[in-house]
C-alpha positions as CSV (number, residue, x, y, z in Angstrom):
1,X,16.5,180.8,144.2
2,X,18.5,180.1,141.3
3,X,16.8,176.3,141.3
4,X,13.1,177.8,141.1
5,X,14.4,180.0,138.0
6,X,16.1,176.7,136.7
7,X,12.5,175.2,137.1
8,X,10.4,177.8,135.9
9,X,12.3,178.1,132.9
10,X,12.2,174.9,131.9
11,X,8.9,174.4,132.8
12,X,7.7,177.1,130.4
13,X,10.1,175.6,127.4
14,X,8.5,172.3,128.1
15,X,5.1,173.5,127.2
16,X,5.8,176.1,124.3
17,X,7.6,173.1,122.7
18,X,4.5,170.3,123.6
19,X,2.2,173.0,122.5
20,X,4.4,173.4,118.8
21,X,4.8,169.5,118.7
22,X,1.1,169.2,119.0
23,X,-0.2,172.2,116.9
24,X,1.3,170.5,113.8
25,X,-0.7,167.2,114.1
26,X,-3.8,167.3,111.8
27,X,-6.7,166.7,114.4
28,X,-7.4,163.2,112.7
29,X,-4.5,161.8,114.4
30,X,-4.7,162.8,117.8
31,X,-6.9,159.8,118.8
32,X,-4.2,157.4,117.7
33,X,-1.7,159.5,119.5
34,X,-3.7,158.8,123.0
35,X,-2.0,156.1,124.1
36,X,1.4,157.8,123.2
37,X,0.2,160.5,125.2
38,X,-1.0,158.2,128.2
39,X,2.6,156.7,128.3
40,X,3.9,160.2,128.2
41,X,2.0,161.8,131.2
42,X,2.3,158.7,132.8
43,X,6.5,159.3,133.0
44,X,5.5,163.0,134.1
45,X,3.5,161.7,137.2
46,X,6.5,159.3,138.1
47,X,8.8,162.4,137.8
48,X,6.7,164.3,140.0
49,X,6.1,162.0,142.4
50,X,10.6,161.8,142.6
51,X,10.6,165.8,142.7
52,X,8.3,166.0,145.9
53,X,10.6,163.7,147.9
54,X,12.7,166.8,147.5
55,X,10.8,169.3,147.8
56,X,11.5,171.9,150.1
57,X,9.5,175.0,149.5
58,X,5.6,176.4,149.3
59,X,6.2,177.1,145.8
60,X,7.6,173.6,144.6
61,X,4.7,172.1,145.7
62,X,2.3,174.1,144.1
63,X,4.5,173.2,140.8
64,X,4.3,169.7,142.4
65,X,0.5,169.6,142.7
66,X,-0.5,171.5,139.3
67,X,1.9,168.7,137.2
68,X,0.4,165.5,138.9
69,X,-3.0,166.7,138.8
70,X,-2.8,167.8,134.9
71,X,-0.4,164.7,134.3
72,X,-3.7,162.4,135.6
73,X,-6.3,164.2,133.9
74,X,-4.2,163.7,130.8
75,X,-3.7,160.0,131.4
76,X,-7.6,159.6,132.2
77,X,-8.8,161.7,129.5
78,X,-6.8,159.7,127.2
79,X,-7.6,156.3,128.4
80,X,-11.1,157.8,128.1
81,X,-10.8,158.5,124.5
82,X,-8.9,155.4,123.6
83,X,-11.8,153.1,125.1
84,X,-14.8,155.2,123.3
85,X,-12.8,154.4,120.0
86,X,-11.9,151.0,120.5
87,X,-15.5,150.3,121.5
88,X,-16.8,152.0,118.2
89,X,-14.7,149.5,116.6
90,X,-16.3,146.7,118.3
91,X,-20.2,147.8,117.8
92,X,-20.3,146.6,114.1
93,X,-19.0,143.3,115.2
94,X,-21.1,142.9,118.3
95,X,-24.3,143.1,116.1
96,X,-26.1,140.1,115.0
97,X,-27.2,139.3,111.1
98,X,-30.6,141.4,110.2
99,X,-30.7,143.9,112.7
100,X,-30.1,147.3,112.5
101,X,-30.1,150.3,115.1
């Protein structure tokens, strides 16, 4: 029992502090941040994939389920996000001389 508080509790400091680091970023940043973000989450699903091989309780693997499945929708969103930018990049230069859209 003492573990699961251990957990929790860290847990819950984790994401007050991501939510402070975050909320100080003006929101014309976040974009280049992505693939920060990717590499991040991408350490988090690694992690969680470590913690389930021990494992040993109902509860753990809810915890265990709700980190890889917000750790890959972070990782997809952002490579999402870092693709639609790139590619606006990459429509000016795509276009031939004399036309326009």
């Amino acid at each position: 029992m003492p573990t699961l508080v251990v957990s929790i509790t860290l847990f819950v400091l984790a994401l007050l502090i991501g939510i402070e680091v975050i909320g100080k970023v003006p929101a014309t940043l976040h974009t280049p941040l992505m693939s920060g973000a990717n590499s991040i989450h991408g350490i988090v699903i690694v992690g969680v994939v470590i913690v389930a091989a021990e494992a040993n309780s109902p509860l753990a693997y809810v915890f265990i389920f709700l980190a890889a499945v917000l750790g890959t929708m972070n990782v997809v969103g952002g490579y999402v996000v870092t693709d639609r930018m790139l590619e606006m990049f990459k429509s000016g230069k795509n276009e031939k001389k004399g036309e326009s859209k």
